[in-house]
N, C-alpha and C positions, 0 to 999 in steps of 0.2 A: 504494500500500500504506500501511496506517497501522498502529497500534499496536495489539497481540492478533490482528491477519491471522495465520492458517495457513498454511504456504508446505514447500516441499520445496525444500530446500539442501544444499550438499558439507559434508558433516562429515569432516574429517581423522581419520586413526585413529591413534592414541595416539606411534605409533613416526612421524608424519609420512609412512609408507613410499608410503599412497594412502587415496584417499577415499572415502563412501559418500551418494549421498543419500538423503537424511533430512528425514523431516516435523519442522519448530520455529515455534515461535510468536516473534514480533517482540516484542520486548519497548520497543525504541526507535529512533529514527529520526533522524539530523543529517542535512538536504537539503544545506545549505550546505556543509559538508565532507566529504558523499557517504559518512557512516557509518552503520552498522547494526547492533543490536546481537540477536542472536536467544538462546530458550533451544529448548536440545535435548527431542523430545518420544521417551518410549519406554513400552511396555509391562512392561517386564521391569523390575521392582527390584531391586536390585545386595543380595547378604546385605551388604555393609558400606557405607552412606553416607559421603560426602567432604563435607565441609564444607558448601560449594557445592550440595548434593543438593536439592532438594525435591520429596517427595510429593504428590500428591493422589490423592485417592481418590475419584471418583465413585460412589456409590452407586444403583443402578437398581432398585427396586421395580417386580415384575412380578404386575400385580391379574387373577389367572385368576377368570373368569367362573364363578361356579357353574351349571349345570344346571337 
């Protein structure tokens, strides 16, 4: 795996109670002391952003064929 790989991981849930996996994108990699560091990927944006949040917004333009 290298950096920007898409991968499905446990994401803990907030209360530690249990966990979900979840699609995250690798953001970095230490081989030598077997760390990893990923960010969480989701559809849904939260009405209030955390600090920490970031957006992106793909935009898809769909060119329908005329007749």
């Amino acid at each position: 795996m290298k950096r920007g790989t898409i991968v499905l991981t446990k994401f803990p849930f907030t209360d530690l109670s249990s966990s979900k996996r979840r699609p995250a994108v690798i953001i970095s990699i230490f081989i030598k002391i077997k760390i990893s560091y990923f960010a969480f990927i989701s559809s849904v944006i939260p009405k209030k952003l955390s600090k920490t949040d970031i957006v992106i917004i793909f935009l898809i333009k769909i060119l329908k064929k005329q007749d």
